[in-house]
N, C-alpha and C positions, 0 to 999 in steps of 0.2 A: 437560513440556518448559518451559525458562524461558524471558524473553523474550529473552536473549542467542542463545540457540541457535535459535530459531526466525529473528529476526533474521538468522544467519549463513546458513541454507536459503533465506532470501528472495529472500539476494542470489546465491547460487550454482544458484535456478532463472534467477533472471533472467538470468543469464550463461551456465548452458548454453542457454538458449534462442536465441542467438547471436545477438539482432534487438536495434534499440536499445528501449528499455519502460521504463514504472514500475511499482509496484504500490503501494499503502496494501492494509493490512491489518490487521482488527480480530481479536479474541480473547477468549473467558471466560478470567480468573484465577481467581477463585475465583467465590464463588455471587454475591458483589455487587459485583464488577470486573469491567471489563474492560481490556484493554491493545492498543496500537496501534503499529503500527511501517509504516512504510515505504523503501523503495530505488527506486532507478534504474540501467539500468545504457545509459549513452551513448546516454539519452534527452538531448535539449535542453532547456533550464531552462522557458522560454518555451513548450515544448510539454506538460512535466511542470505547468506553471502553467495554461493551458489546459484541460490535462483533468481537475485535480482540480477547478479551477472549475466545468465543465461536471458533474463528477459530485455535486457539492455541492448546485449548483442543482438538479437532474434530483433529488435525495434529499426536500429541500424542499420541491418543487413534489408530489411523489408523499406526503410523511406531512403535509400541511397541510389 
């Protein structure tokens, strides 16, 4: 699957999910890629900016 069409799944869970959300999303491409995509679907900017922060740090604090 390429990252267009996964892309398009990401956003159509997030929408049948019917609640406002974001997601980030990693992926192997091949043996030495990887690829990232993310959506939101009538999450708030401000809130979407918040929790990728919080999961950024929280990632950080855990591989250091």
């Amino acid at each position: 699957m390429d990252q267009p069409e996964l892309q398009k799944r990401v956003e159509a869970f997030l929408k049948d999910l019917g609640i406002p959300s974001f997601i980030v999303f990693g992926f192997q491409k091949s043996e030495k890629e990887f690829g990232f995509i993310w959506s939101h679907h009538q999450a708030p900017s401000n809130v979407v900016i918040k929790g990728l922060s919080w999961a950024l740090h929280d990632f950080v604090q855990k591989k250091l």
